[in-house]
VMD Tcl script that draws the C-alpha trace (Angstrom):
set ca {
  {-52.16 -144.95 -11.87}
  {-50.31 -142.96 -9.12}
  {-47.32 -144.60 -8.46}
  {-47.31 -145.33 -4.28}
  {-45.02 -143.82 -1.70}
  {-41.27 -145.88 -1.46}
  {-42.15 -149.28 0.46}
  {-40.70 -147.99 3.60}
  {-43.57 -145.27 4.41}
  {-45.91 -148.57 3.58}
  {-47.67 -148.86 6.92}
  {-49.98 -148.15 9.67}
  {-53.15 -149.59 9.39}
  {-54.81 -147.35 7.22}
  {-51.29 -148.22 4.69}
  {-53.02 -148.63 1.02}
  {-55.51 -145.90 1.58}
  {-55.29 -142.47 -0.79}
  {-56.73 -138.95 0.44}
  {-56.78 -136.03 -1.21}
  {-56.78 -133.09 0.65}
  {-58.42 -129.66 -1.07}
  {-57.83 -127.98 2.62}
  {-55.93 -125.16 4.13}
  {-55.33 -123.94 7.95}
  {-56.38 -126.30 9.94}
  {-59.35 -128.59 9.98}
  {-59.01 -130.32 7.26}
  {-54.90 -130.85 7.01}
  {-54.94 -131.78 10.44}
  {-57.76 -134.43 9.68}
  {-55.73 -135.15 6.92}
  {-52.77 -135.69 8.76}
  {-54.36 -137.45 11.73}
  {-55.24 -140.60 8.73}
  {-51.84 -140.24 7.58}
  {-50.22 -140.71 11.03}
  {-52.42 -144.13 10.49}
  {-50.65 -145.05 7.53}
  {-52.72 -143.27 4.87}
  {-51.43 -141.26 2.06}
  {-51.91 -138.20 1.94}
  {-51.91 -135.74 -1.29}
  {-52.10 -132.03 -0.42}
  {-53.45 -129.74 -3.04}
  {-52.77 -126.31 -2.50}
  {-52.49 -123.15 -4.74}
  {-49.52 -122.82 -6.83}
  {-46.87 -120.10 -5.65}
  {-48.40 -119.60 -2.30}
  {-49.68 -123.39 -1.07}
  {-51.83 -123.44 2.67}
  {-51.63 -119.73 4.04}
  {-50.25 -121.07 7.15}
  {-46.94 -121.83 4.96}
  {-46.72 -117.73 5.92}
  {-47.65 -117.72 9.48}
  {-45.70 -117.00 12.23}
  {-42.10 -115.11 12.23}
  {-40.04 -118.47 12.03}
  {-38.19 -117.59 8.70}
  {-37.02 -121.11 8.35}
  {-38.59 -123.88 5.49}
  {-40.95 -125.40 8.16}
  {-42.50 -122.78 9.69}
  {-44.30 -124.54 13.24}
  {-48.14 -123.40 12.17}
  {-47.69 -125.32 9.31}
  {-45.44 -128.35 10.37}
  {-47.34 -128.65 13.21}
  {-50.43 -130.29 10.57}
  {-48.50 -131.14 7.56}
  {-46.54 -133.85 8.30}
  {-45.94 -137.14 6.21}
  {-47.74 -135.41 2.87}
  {-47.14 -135.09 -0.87}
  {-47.99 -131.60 -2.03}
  {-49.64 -131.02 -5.65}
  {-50.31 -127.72 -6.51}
  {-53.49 -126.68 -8.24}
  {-55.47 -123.50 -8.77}
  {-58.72 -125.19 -9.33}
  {-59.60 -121.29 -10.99}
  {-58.58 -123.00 -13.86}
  {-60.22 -124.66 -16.83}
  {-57.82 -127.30 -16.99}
  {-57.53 -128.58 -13.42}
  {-60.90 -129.99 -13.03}
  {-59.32 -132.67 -15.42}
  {-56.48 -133.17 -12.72}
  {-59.10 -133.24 -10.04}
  {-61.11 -135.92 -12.05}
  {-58.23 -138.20 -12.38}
  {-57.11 -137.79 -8.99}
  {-61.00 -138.96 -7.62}
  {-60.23 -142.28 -10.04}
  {-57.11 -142.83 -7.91}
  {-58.48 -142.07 -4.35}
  {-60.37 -143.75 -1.58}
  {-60.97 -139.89 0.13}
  {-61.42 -136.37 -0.17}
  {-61.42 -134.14 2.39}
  {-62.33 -130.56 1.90}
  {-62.96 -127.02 4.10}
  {-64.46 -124.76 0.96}
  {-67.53 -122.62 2.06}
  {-70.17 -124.59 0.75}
  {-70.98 -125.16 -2.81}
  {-67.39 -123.75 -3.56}
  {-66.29 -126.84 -5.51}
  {-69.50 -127.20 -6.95}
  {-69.26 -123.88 -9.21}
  {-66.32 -125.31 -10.62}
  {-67.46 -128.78 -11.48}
  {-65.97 -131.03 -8.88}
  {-68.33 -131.25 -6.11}
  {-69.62 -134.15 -4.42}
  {-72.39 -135.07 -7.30}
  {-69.88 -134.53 -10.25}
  {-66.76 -136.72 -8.39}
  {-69.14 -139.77 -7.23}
  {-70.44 -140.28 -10.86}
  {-66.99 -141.29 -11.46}
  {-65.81 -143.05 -8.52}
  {-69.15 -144.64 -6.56}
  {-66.46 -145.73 -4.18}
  {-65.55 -141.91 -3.47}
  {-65.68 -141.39 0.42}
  {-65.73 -137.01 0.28}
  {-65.47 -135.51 3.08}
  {-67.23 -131.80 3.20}
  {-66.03 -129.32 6.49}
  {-67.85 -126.40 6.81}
  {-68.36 -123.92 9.73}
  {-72.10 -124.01 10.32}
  {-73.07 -127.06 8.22}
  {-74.18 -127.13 4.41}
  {-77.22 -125.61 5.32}
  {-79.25 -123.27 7.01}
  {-79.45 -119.34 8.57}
  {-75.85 -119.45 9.20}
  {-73.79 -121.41 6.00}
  {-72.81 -118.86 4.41}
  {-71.09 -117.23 7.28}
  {-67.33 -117.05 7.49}
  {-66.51 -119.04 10.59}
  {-62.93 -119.34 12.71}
  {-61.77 -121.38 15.47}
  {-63.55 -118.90 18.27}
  {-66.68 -118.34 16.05}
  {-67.64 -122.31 16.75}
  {-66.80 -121.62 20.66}
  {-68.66 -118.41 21.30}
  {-71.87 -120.29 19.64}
  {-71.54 -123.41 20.69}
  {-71.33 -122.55 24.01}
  {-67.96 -124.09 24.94}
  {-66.31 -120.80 25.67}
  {-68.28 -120.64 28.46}
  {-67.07 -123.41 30.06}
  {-63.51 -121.97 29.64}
  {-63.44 -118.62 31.10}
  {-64.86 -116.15 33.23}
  {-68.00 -114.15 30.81}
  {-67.42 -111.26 32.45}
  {-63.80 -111.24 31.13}
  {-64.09 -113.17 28.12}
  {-60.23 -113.67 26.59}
  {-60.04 -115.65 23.73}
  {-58.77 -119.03 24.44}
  {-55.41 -120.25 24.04}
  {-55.28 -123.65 22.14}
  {-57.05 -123.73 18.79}
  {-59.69 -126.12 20.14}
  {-62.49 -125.47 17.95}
  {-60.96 -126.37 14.62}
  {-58.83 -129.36 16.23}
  {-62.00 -130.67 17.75}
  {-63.60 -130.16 14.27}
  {-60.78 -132.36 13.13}
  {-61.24 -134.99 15.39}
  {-64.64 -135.76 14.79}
  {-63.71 -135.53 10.74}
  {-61.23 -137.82 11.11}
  {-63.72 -139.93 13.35}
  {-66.04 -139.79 10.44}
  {-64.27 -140.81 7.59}
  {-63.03 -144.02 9.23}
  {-66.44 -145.03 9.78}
  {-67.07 -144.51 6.18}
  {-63.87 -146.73 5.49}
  {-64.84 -149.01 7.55}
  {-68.30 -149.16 5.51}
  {-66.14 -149.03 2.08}
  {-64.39 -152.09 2.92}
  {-67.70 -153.82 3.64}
  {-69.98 -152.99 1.18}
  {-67.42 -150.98 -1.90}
  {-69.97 -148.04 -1.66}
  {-68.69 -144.72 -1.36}
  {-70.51 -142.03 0.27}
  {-70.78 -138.19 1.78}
  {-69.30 -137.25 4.99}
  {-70.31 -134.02 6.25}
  {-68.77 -132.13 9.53}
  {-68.85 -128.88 10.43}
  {-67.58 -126.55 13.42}
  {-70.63 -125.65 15.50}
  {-71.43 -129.30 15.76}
  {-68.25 -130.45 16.26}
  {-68.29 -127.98 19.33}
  {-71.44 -129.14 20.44}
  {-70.42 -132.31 20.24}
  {-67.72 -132.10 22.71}
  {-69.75 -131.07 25.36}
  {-72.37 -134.27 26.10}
  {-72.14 -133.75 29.92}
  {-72.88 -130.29 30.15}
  {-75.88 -130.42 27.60}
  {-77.33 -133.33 29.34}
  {-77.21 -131.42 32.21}
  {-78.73 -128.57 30.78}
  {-81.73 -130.55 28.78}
  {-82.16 -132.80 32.36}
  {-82.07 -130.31 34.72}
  {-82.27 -127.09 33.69}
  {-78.58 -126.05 34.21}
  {-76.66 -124.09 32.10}
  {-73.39 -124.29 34.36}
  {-70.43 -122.11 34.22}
  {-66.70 -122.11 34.52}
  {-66.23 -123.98 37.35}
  {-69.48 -126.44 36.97}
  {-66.75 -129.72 36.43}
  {-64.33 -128.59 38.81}
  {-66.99 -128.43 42.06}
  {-67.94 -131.98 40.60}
  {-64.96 -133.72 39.92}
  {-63.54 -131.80 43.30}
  {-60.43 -130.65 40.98}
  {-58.07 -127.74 42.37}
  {-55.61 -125.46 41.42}
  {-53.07 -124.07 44.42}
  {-50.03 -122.10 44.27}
  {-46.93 -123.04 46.60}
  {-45.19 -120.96 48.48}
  {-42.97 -119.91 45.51}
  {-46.14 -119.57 43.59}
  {-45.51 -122.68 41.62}
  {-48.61 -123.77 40.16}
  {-50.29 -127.49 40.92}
  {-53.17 -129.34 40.46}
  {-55.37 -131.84 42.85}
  {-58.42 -133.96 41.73}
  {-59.58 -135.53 44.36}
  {-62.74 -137.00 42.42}
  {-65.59 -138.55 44.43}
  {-63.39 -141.47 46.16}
  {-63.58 -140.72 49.86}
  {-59.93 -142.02 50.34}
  {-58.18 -138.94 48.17}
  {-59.66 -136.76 50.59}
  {-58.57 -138.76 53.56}
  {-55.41 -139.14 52.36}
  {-55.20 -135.69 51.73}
  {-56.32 -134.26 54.86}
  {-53.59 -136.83 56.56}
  {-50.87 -135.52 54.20}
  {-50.95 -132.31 54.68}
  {-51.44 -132.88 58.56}
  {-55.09 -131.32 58.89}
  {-56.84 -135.00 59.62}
  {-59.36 -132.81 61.65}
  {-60.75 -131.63 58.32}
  {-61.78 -135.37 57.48}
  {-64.76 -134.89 59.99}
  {-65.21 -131.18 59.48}
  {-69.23 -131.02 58.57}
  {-68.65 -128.83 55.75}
  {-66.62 -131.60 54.15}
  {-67.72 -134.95 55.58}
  {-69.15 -136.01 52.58}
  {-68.89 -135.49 48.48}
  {-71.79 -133.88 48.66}
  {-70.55 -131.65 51.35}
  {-67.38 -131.01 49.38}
  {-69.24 -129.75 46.34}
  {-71.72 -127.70 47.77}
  {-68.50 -126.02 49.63}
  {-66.07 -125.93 47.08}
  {-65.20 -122.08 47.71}
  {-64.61 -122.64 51.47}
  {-62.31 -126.41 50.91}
  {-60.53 -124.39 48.09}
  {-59.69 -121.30 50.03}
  {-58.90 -123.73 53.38}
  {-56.46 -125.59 51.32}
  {-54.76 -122.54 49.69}
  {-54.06 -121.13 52.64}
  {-52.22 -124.47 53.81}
  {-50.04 -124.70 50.14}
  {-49.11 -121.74 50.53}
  {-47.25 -122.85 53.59}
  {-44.56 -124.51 51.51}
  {-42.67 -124.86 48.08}
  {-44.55 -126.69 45.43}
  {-42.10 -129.47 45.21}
  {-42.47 -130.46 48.74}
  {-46.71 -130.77 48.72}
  {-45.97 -133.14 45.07}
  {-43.68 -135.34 47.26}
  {-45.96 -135.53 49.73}
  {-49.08 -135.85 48.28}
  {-47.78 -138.40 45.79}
  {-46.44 -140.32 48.42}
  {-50.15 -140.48 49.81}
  {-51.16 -141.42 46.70}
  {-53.57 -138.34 46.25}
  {-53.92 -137.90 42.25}
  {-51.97 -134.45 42.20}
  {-49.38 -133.11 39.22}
  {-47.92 -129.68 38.71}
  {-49.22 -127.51 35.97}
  {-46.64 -127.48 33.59}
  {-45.56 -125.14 30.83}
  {-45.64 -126.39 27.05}
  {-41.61 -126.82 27.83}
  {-41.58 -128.21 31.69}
  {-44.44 -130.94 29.86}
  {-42.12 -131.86 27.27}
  {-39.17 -132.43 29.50}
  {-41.48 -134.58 32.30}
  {-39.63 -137.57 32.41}
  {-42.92 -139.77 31.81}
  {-43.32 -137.48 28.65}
  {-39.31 -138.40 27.70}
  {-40.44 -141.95 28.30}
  {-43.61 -141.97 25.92}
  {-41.24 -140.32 23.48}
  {-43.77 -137.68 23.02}
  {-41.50 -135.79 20.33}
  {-40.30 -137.35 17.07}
  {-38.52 -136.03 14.27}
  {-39.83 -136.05 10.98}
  {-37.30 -135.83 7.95}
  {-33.75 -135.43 8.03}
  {-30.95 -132.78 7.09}
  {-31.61 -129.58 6.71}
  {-35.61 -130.72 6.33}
  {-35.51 -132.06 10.32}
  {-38.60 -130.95 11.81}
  {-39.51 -131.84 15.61}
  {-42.72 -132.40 16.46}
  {-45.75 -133.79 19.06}
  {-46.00 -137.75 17.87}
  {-49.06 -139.69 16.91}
  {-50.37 -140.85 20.58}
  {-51.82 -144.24 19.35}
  {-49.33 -147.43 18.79}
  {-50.46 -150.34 17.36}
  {-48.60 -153.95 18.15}
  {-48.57 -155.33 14.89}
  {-49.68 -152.29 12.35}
  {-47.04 -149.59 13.45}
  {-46.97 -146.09 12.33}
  {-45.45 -144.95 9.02}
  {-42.07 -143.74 8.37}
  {-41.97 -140.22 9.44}
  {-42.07 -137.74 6.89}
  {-41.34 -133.98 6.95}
  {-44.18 -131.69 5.97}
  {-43.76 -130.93 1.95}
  {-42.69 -127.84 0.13}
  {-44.92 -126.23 -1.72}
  {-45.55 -128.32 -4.85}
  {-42.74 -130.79 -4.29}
  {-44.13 -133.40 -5.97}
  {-46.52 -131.96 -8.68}
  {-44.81 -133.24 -12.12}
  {-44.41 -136.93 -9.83}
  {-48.39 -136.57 -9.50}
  {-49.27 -135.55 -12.99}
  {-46.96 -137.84 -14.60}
  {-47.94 -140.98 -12.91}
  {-51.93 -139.56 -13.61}
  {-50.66 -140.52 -17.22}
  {-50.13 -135.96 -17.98}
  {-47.56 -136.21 -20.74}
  {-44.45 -133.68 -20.01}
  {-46.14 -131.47 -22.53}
  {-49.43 -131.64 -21.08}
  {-47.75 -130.83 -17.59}
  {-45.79 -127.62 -19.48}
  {-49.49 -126.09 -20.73}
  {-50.59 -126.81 -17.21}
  {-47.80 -124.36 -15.82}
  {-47.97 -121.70 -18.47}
  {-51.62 -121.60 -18.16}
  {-51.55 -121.44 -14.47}
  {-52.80 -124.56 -13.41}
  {-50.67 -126.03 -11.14}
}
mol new
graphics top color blue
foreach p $ca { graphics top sphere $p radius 0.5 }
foreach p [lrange $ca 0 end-1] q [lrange $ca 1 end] { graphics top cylinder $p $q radius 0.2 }
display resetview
């Protein structure tokens, strides 16, 4: 039996569960990682030499490089080149002593070599296995290779972030996140049906539905009315705004459908005349003129430093913030207050990252771990899998682990 973490990373409410993780990049580790933020542990199998490609990303020459870290956190790494004859045995002994596996092979991958979902439930019916895929197990598109922007461009969500006609890539890696999300989404619900009824079962996400998923306004609209929208569909909607100030600061208004933002507004930035303007009366009136109200208001901000409109506007209470940097969000003082950055590890293995952003009064989050070198705890694995030392030796020579 694996031996469990040191008592003091016992907690969280997920504290007792085991996942395996046969994952690189980024859906599943930062599934992975997302359960083990809840207390779960977490055993990382990657290759042996190499581990995750994203241990090479980036030119950060340091031991925690930030593409890594940034989904790594709080695990045990075992390396294993399932290649091998002899690691479907490690595999098979790792399913007795897991609750979860959560994997992003192409499909059928794990299947050639004897440990897909069919093989591992035969010997653990409790086995929760978790399959990611790009375009789902099946049809015209599984086989395709599929990235982060693959699952945008199809699933239509690019389109809702930019302009077609100059269509950048987007910044964030929201695709495979989002993908994440919903895996980690699904494999709690399968916990939650483990604990109930001790049956195991498949959980199957992929990226194009993941990406569809995230987008239940703008379909609805579409299979309702007709409406495919565009970039600024939401924005005319939900009356949001972008200005510059006069130092060409950026800042943000949404002014929603609650007439007294507007109002206020109007009165704040002393244009109360615009309150009974017939172009902007009403909501209605608002969004149907969102060009004209956006181009009236620029011209106002532009009037004055960005600083001066925020102390204004927030002492109007009009729901208005300035669009920060990664670095001006992570020195907001309400960020400083939510302690939005912890460090994970100590010494010389210190690593700062974004924290968990759910707390939990009486089930609180597990000591926090540093992201794991490659294959730090293999022989601690194998050993407590009952692998004799010699067993563990013909593993290495043979390439194994």
């Amino acid at each position: 039996m694996i031996a469990p973490p040191p008592p003091s990373s016992l907690s969280g409410p997920l504290a007792g569960v085991r996942i395996v993780e046969m994952a690189s990049y980024i859906s599943g580790p930062y599934a992975a990682m997302l359960l083990g933020d809840l207390g779960a542990e977490v055993i990382k199998v990657e290759m042996p030499g190499t581990g995750d490609p994203f241990r090479k990303w980036g030119g950060h020459r340091g031991k925690a490089r930030p593409q890594f870290s940034a989904y790594n956190r709080g695990k045990r790494s075992l390396t294993l080149n399932i290649q091998k004859p002899s690691a479907g045995e490690v595999v098979r002994r790792l399913v007795n002593e897991c609750d979860v596996i959560v994997e992003n092979f192409r499909p059928g991958t794990l299947g050639r070599y004897g440990i897909g979902y069919d093989e591992l439930r035969r010997l653990n019916p409790r086995l929760i296995y978790c399959s990611i895929t790009g375009m789902g197990e099946s049809g015209p598109y599984a086989g395709r290779p599929a990235y982060d922007s693959i699952g945008l461009a199809l699933s239509g969500l690019w389109s809702r972030l930019v302009r077609l006609e100059r269509p950048q890539p987007v910044g964030p890696q929201l695709g495979d996140q989002l993908t994440s999300l919903y895996t980690a989404y699904g494999v709690l619900g399968a916990l939650v049906h483990l604990a109930r009824t001790g049956a195991g079962q498949r959980v199957d996400t992929n990226l194009l539905m993941s990406n569809l998923a995230f987008q239940p306004e703008p379909i609805a609209n579409y299979l309702t009315l007709g409406e495919t929208g565009g970039i600024d569909t939401r924005a005319r909607r939900s009356q949001a705004y972008g200005f510059l100030g006069s130092d060409g600061k950026p800042f943000t208004v949404h002014l929603s459908s609650v007439p007294k933002f507007w109002e206020s507004l109007a009165r704040a930035i002393g244009r109360p005349e615009l309150i009974d303007d017939p172009r902007f009366a009403a909501n209605i009136d608002r969004v149907k003129n969102y060009d004209a109200m956006r181009s009236e208001l620029q011209d106002i901000f532009v009037t004055r430093p960005r600083a001066e409109w925020l102390e204004s506007l927030e002492r109007a209470d009009v729901p208005v913030a300035p669009i920060n940097t990664i670095a001006e969000a992570l020195a907001d003082p309400q960020a400083r207050h939510l302690n939005a950055v912890a460090t994970y590890g100590t010494g010389d293995r210190a690593v700062q990252l974004v924290r968990c952003p759910v707390d939990y009064s009486d089930t609180p989050a597990p000591e926090r771990l540093p992201p794991p070198d490659v294959g730090e705890h293999t022989t601690e694995i194998l050993a407590a899998l009952g692998f004799s030392d010699d067993e563990i030796d013909a593993l290495r020579a043979e390439g194994a682990i």
